[in-house]
Steps between C-alpha positions, in 0.01 A plus 500: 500500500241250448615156434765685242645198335179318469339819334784504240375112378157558516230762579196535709302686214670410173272641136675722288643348138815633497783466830458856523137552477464188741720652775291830502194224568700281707616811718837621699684328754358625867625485833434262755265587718767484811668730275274764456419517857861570540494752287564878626260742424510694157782802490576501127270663308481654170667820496731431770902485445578169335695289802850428440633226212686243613550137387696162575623319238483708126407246245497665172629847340689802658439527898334803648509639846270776477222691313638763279337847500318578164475123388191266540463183715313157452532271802342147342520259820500128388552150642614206279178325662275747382311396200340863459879692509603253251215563233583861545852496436447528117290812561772671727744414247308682249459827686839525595580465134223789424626693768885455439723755661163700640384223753736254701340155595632286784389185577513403911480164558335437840314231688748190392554243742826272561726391797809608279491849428783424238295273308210691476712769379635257227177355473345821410770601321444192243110617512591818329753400300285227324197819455756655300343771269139429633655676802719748365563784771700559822447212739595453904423343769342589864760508811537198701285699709242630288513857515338592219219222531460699853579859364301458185263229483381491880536900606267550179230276608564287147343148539639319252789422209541593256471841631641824300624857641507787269757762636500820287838735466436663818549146676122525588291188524237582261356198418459106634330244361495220205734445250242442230337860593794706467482600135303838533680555812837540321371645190323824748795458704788589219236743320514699877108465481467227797266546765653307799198603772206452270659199354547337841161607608328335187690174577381482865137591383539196256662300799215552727230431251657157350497401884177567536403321178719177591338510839163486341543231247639319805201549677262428198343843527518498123271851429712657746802406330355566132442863634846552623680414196289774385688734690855371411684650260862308349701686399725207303459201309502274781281708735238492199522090486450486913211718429359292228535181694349610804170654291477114346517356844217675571254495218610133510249450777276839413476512153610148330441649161702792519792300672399217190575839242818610672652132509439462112611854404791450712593156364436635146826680532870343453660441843214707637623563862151546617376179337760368777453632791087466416591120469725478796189672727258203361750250533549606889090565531304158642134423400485694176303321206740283341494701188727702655771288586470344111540918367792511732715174417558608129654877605734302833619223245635760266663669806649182672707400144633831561616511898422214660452662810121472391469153485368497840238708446408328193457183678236654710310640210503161302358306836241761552376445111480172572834378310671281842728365231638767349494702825762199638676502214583911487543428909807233426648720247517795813677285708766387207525863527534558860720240580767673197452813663475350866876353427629852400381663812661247752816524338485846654306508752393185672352676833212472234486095508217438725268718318572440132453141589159563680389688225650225269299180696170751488531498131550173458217402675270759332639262147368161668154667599470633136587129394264376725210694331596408211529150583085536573 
């Protein structure tokens, strides 16, 4: 993972203005790079025989050891540090409810580091306890030795948490992928109308092409990138918002008017997740007319009351519109945040120390430059 327990306190691209929305902005929890060179080549694929089940400690409802014939699998893998696999807890919850006695849902908890293996065993234990019914189906943890982060996770090629398996009554793998996208999947699934191969080979068609659109936004190839989301086609909710963001990103800098139409549409609507992610993209963007900055403040402020995860990014929109003051001000009230949530983590895991604290004295010192600018 990257940086696990500092993604779970903040987030490198934070919008959305709900937790939930934000995450699927904000992104999953990736492996370090040392990790994914590690990683063995793909030999889980969809279609194949689902690997074995095992688990360490069982945390919550009736143990399994294996899949049986006729009945339906989710496998939701989840780490306590992972803001995205929290947000999508309720969701889970919900479709195992819908899906009662049709579909069983396991949650895997992987990726969760601690000297003690007993205490992160209690530890997690307490973590799932406390979710209560926002988590409300079967719940285990990995091995001491990860075999089904290896098994699972890393034999399927899967990047990041949270990551879900679908494995049907044949104990095929017929599906992999986010927890937020598996609503259709299901529904096909227990109708007996799901697709597994053409599903699989839509998803890696979308894959490819949101690469290829990231890749050109990085570059500032901003046409090129207008032209590929052209060609990509969501197929959920969230997919649709990615899509949506990366089309403003572009006619940001091709089309100012039409990006100037989207923005206000967007914001027009209550706890529009668009208007979000379009004002976390201007917020992040440097040199745009100030205008922008002043559209986007309104739509982050709104978001911040709500998680204050986006207080950072607020700050950075307020200095940009020229407000030093305020951005200082919304900068102070992220670190009275971090430093809660900075406390919490070192409880449990204080092989973090060094770099919650360097990321603590970095935002401190972003507060006294704001201040400073203001001061002038």
């Amino acid at each position: 993972m990257e940086e696990p327990l500092t993604s779970f306190v903040q987030s490198s691209r934070p919008a959305l203005l709900t937790l939930a929305a934000f995450m699927a902005c904000a992104g999953p929890v990736p492996l370090k790079a040392a990790d994914a060179r590690k990683a063995p080549a793909v030999t889980l694929k969809v279609g194949d025989p689902a690997p074995p089940f095992v688990h360490g400690a069982w945390l919550k409802g009736a143990p399994l050891t294996s899949f049986a014939k006729g009945q339906i699998y989710v496998l939701e893998f989840w780490g306590t540090h992972c803001g995205a696999c929290v947000a999508a807890m309720p969701h889970v919850t919900e479709l195992a409810k819908t899906y009662a006695g049709k579909v069983t849902f396991i949650g895997v908890n992987v990726l969760e580091s601690a000297k003690n293996p007993a205490l992160t065993d209690r530890r997690v234990a307490a973590f799932v306890k406390a979710k209560g019914g926002t988590m409300d189906y079967l719940v285990c943890r990995d091995t001491a030795g990860g075999a089904m982060w290896k098994t699972w996770m890393q034999a399927s090629g899967m990047p990041a948490i949270p990551a879900t398996f679908v494995v049907d009554g044949n104990g095929r793998l017929v599906w992999k992928g986010h927890p937020t996208a598996l609503d259709p999947v299901l529904e096909q699934l227990v109708a007996g109308q799901f697709d597994a191969a053409a599903t699989e080979t839509a998803a890696r068609t979308n894959e490819e092409i949101q690469r290829a659109i990231t890749g050109a936004l990085k570059a500032k190839e901003w046409q090129k990138a207008l032209d590929l989301v052209a060609t990509y086609h969501p197929a959920e909710k969230d997919e649709q918002t990615f899509a949506n963001s990366y089309r403003f990103q572009a006619l940001l800098h091709l089309d100012p008017k039409a990006a100037e139409e989207m923005f206000d549409r967007a914001a027009a609507i209550e706890d529009s997740e668009d208007a979000g992610c379009f004002a976390n993209a201007i917020a992040y963007e440097d040199g745009l007319p100030v205008k922008w900055y002043v559209r986007a403040v309104p739509v982050l402020e709104k978001a911040a009351r709500e998680e204050k995860g986006l207080l950072g990014v607020l700050s950075q929109a307020q200095l940009k519109a020229g407000d030093p003051g305020s951005a200082a001000k919304s900068k102070a009230l992220e670190i009275e945040d971090f430093k809660g949530k900075m406390n919490f983590i070192l409880e449990n895991h204080p092989e973090q120390g060094a770099v919650l604290k360097q990321h603590l004295q970095k935002l401190e010192e972003e507060r006294k430059a704001y201040l400073a600018a203001a001061s002038h």
